[in-house]
C-alpha positions, 0 to 999 in steps of 0.5 A, spaced: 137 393 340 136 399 337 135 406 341 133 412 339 137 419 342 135 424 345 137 431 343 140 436 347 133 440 345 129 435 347 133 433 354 132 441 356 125 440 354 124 436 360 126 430 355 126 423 358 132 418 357 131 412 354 136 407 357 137 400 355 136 394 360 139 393 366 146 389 364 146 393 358 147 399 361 155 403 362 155 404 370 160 408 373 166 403 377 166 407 382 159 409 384 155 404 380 150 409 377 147 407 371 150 412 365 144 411 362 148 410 355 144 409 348 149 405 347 153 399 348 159 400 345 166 403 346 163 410 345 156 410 349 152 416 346 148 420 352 141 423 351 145 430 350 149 427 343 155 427 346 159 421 344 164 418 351 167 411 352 163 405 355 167 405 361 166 396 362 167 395 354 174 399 354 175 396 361 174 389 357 179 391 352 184 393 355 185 400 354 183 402 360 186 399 368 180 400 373 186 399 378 188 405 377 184 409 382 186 416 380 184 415 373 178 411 376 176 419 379 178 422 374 173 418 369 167 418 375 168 425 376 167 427 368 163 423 367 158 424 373 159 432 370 156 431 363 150 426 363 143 428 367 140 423 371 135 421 369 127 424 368 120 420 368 117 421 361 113 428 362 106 430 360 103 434 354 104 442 355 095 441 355 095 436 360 092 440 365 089 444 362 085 439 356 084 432 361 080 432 364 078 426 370 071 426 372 072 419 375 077 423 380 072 428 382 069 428 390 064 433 390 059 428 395 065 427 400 067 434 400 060 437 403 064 435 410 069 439 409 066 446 407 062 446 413 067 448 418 067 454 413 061 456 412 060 456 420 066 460 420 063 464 415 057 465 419 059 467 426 063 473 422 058 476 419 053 474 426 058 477 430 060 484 426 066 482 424 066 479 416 073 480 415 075 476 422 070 470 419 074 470 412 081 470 415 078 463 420 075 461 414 081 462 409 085 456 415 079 452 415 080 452 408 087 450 407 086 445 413 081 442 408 085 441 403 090 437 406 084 431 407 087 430 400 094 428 402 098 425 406 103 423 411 104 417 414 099 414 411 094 418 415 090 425 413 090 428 418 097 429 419 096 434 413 092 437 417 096 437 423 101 440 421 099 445 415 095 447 422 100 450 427 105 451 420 100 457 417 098 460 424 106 461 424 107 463 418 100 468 418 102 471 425 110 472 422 108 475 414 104 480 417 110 482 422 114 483 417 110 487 412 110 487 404 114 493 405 121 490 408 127 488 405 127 482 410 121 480 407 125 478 399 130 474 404 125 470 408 121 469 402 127 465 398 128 462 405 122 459 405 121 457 398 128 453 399 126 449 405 120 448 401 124 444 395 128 440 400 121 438 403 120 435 395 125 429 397 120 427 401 112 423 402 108 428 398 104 431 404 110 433 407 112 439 400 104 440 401 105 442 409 111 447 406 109 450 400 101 452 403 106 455 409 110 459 404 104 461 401 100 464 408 106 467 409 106 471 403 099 473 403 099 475 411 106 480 408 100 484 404 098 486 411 102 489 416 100 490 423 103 491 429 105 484 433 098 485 437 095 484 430 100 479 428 098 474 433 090 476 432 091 474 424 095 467 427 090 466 432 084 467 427 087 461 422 089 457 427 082 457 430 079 455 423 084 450 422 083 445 429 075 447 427 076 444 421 080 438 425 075 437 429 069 437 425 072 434 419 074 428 423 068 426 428 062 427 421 069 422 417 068 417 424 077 418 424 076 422 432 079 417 435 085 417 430 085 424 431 087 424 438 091 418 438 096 423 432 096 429 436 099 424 442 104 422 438 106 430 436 112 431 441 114 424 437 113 427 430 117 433 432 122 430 435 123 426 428 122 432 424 128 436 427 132 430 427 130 430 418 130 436 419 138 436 421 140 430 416 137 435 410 141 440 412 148 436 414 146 432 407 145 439 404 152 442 406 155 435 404 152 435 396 154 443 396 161 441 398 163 435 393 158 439 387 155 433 386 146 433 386 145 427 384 139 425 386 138 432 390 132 437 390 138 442 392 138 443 384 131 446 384 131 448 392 135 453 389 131 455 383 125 456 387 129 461 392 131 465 386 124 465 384 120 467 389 126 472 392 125 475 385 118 476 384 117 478 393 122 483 391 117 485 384 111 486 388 115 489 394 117 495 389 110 495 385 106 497 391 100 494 388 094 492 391 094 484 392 101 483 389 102 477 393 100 473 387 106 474 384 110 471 389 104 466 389 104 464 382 111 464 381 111 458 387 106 455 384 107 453 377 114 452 378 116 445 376 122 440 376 121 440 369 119 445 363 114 441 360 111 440 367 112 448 368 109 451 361 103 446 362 102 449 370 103 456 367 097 455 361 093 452 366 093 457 371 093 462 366 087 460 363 083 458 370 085 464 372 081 468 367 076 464 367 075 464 375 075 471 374 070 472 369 065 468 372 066 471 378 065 478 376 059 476 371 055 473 378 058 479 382 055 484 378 048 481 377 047 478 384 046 483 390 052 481 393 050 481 400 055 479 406 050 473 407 050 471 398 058 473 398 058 468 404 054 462 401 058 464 393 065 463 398 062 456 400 060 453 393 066 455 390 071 453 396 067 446 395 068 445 388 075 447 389 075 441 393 071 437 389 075 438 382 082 438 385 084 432 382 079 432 376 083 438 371 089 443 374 085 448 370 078 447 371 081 447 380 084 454 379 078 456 376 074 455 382 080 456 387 080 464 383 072 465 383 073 462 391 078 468 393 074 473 390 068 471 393 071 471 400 075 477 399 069 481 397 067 480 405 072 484 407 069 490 402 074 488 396 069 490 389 069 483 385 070 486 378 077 490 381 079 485 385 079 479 378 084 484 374 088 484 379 089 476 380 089 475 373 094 481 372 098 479 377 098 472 375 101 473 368 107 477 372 107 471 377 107 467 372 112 470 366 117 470 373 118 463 373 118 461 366 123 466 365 128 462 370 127 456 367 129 458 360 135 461 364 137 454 368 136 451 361 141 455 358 146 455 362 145 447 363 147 447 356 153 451 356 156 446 362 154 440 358 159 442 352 163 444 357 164 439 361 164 434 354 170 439 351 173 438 358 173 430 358 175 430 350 182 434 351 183 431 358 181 423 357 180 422 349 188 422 349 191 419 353 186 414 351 188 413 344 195 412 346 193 406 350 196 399 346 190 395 344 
């Protein structure tokens, strides 16, 4: 069966591996991992257009001995260096930001979930305090969101964790502060812990990137701990009164109660996963092999975020937590995926930004209209979340200006600050990606110059 090869350009491109069948294909003699060769031959060319022998031919052949145990390793050891594991097909650079899924859209359910906002909202703008209803109101959105996830096939374990995650994560990023250099390390930390988290059930890495993110926020407001606490205490209260709300009008009350008896059991098995991770973490470090692994992109991620935390550290400028928060956001495994994330929070940036402006500047912004403009836009975020990644990000932009407006923020100033910030952000993570690609390329030669002039050889002395 004919294949097609897959260059090095397009490997690096976020390229995916067209493998043959299952009988077909070159496996490790020690491993038994697929080598994924194009062909099954005595050279099997991989996706990088490198050319290395079939280790099952040759060994049929005679010109190999599988019993040697050293020559086994070594082969393994080669090999497993040069060729990439495989990679699903990625989407188009416009995806997300040209397809649109309407059927996906859930604007009628998510009325539920705006509620809790509102009446946090409210309560602030009743009792005089605007800017503690929009800190309450921020935790319920957030919690709202992890309606759209889950764990353990539940939803409401989203929601739990994210809950008592960002509480914690609001209470530390305020005592720490943005202008702290412990703030780059603890970032990069986070934003590590965060791509381990990837390896496992989606609502997992979701719980741990909204508590990288509400870290990261909470750093542009440095408080004593007494405010510390108040700002965590402020998020965790919108959260369980979006729990609570959310649950009883969706009938999963019940449900509510029984997850949250069972919490000191799921802790319980989260420090247990949590020590595996490390331990298997430590273990891959020490044998260089990442098969398999979200060390590989753990790491990026934690170069990123240090790099961008460490750029809005030193601008000091107004909101410069978008960095940070773009460059978290956008990064992806793969480049396609990336440079798609990119455009589209770009462009639904700036179009969120000029709805927004355009509304705040022909409406009397009022505490009570910025409430209710904070509402529509947080309700059509949920509601187009999975619709188009561009058009959620423009609601998500026109939502923030809105809220923030409440803490007296002028709308207009505020949305080119965003889209400043994002840009930057934005840059940052593609950057590093083009960098991790350049140097993939170089290991890949390296490691095909390494297996010519240390296997190739002695190989072609073999009697037939």
């Amino acid at each position: 069966m004919e294949q097609r090869v897959t260059t090095t350009d397009e490997l690096s491109a976020g390229g995916r591996y067209e493998s043959l069948p299952e009988d077909a294909a070159c496996r490790c003699p020690i491993h038994s991992s697929p080598f994924q060769a194009m062909q099954a031959g005595p050279l099997a060319e991989t996706p990088n257009g490198i050319a290395f022998p079939c280790i099952p031919e040759l060994a049929r052949s005679g010109k190999i001995d599988l019993d040697n145990g050293h020559q086994k390793k070594s082969l393994c050891t080669i090999l497993s260096m040069a060729i990439p594991i495989p990679q699903p097909a990625p989407q188009h650079v416009l995806s997300e930001t040209t397809m649109f899924q309407w059927d996906k859209q859930t604007l009628r359910a998510d009325i539920i979930l705006v509620l809790p906002v509102a009446l946090c909202l409210a309560v602030g703008i009743a009792v005089g305090h605007p800017a503690a209803g929009m800190i309450a109101a921020g935790g319920a959105v957030n919690t709202g969101f992890g309606q759209k996830h889950s764990i353990d096939n539940s939803s409401l374990l989203p929601m739990v964790f994210v809950t008592f995650g960002m509480a914690f994560s609001g209470f530390f990023g305020v005592l720490i502060g943005h202008e702290n250099l412990l703030l780059v390390v603890t970032a990069a930390l986070w934003g590590f812990g965060y791509g381990l988290l990837t390896n496992r059930p989606e609502g997992y890495g979701w719980v741990g990137q909204q508590c990288v993110i509400t870290f990261l926020v909470a750093s542009a407001f440095p408080a004593p701990a007494n405010a510390a606490i108040d700002r965590g205490l402020l998020l965790f209260s919108g959260g369980v009164l979006q729990l609570i709300v959310s649950s009883a009008l969706l009938q999963m009350f019940g449900e509510l109660r029984a997850r949250l008896f069972q919490l000191a059991g799921y802790l319980r098995e989260e420090e247990a996963a949590f020590r595996t991770a490390l331990l298997e973490t430590a273990e891959s470090v020490r044998q260089r092999r990442f098969a398999n692994s979200s060390i590989p992109y753990s790491i990026r991620l934690a170069a990123t975020i240090g790099i961008s935390t460490e750029i809005y550290r030193k601008l000091h400028y107004p909101s410069g937590y978008w960095i940070p928060m773009t460059a978290l956001l956008v990064l992806k495994p793969q480049l396609t995926d990336t440079v798609s994330r990119v455009i589209a929070r770009m462009l639904g940036t700036m179009f969120g930004a000029v709805a927004a402006s355009f509304l705040l500047a022909h409406v009397h912004a009022s505490s009570v209209v910025l409430a209710i403009g904070t509402v529509v836009f947080a309700w059509l975020a949920y509601g187009f979340l999975n619709v188009n990644y561009a058009l959620f990000t423009t609601a998500v932009t026109s939502y923030i200006v809105f809220l923030l407006a409440l803490n007296q923020v002028p709308g207009k100033e505020l949305a080119v600050r965003r889209t400043l910030c994002t840009a930057i952000g934005a840059a940052i993570a593609l950057g590093v990606r083009l960098v991790v690609i350049s140097y993939n390329r170089r290991h890949w030669k390296r490691a095909a110059l390494v297996f010519r002039s240390a296997v190739l050889p002695p190989l072609s002395s073999l009697p037939r």
